[in-house]
C-alpha positions in Angstrom: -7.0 30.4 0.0 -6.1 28.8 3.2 -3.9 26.0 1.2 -2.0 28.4 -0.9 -1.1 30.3 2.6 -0.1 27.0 3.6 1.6 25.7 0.8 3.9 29.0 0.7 4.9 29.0 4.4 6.2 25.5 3.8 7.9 26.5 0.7 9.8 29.3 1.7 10.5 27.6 5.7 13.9 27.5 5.9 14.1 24.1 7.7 13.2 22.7 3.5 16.9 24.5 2.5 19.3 21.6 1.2 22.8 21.5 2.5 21.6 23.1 6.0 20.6 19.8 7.6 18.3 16.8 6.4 14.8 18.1 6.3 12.1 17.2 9.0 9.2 16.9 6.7 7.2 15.0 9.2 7.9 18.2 11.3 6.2 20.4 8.8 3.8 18.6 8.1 2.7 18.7 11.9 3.4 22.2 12.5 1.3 23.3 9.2 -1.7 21.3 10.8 -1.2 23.1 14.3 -0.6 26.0 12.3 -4.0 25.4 10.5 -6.3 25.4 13.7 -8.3 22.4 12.6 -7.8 18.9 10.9 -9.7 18.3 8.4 -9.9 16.8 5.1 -9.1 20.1 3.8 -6.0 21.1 5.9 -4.1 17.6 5.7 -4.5 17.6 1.8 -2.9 20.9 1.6 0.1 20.5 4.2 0.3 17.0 2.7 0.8 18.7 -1.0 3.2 21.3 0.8 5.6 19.0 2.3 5.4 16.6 -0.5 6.8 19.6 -3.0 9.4 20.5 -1.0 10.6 16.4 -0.8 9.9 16.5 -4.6 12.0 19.2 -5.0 14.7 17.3 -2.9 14.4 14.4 -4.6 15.2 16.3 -8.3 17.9 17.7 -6.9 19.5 14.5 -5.3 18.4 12.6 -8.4 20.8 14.9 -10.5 23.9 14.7 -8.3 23.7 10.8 -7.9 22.5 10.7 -12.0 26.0 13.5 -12.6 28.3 11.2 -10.4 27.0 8.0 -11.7 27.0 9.1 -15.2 30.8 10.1 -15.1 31.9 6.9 -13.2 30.0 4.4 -13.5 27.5 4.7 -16.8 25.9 1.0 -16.4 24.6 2.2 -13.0 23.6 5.8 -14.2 21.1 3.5 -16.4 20.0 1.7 -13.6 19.1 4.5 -11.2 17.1 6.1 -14.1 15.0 2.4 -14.3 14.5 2.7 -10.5 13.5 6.1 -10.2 10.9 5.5 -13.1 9.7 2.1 -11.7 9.6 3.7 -8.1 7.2 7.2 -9.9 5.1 4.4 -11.0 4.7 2.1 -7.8 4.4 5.9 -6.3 1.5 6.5 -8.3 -0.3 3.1 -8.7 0.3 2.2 -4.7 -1.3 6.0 -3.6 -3.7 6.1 -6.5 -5.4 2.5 -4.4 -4.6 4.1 -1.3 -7.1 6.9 -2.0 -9.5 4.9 -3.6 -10.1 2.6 -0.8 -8.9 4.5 2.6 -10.0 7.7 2.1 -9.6 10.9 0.3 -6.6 12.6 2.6 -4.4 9.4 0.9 -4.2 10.8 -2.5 -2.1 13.7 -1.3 -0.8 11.8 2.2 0.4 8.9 0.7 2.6 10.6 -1.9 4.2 12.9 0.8 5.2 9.6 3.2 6.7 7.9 -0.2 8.9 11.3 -1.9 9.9 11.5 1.8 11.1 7.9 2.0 12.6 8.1 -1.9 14.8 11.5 -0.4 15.6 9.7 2.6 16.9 6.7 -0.4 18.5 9.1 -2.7 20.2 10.9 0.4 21.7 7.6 1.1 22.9 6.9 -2.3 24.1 10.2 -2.5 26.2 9.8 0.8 24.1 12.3 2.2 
């Protein structure tokens, strides 16, 4: 129950709206844990999944402007970005997927929030953001 309270606050915080200023996800993330009243296990998985939705989110929509944009001007690199982004979902996956295994269990939902938040920070870049 406590994660789904969590999950929402971070959804609908309007710090995560695009276009009002770059996102402070690490921000979030810390103020869902204060939020929380303890750190545990429990508590950083869910801000963790919380703030790495709302990157996720970011990320889809970034993807599509720099895809749209590419796409018109420059198809050869429209291809490109789409190889990136699916070699990056994999190294995602595979590099959090060891992380969990042989850290701990908060690093299947920690590490996957530090990497969308770096891949937005990327595609914010690319998008001249």
């Amino acid at each position: 129950m406590i994660r789904h309270a969590l999950a929402l606050s971070l959804m609908l915080s309007p710090v995560l709206v695009l276009g009002a200023s770059t996102p402070d996800y690490m921000g979030q993330y810390d103020r869902c844990l204060r939020d929380a009243g303890v750190t545990n296990n429990g508590t950083v998985g869910a801000c963790a999944e919380g703030v790495s939705a709302a990157a996720k989110r970011e990320i889809n929509t970034l993807y599509a402007r720099v895809q749209a944009r590419l796409a018109t001007d420059y198809p050869d690199d429209a291809a490109k970005l789409e190889q990136t982004q699916k070699a990056w979902l994999a190294y995602r996956n595979g590099h959090c997927a060891l992380a969990g295994a042989h850290v701990g269990s908060p690093m299947y939902e920690y590490c996957p929030m530090l990497l969308n938040i770096n891949r937005a920070d990327e595609l914010r870049e690319l998008a001249g953001d």
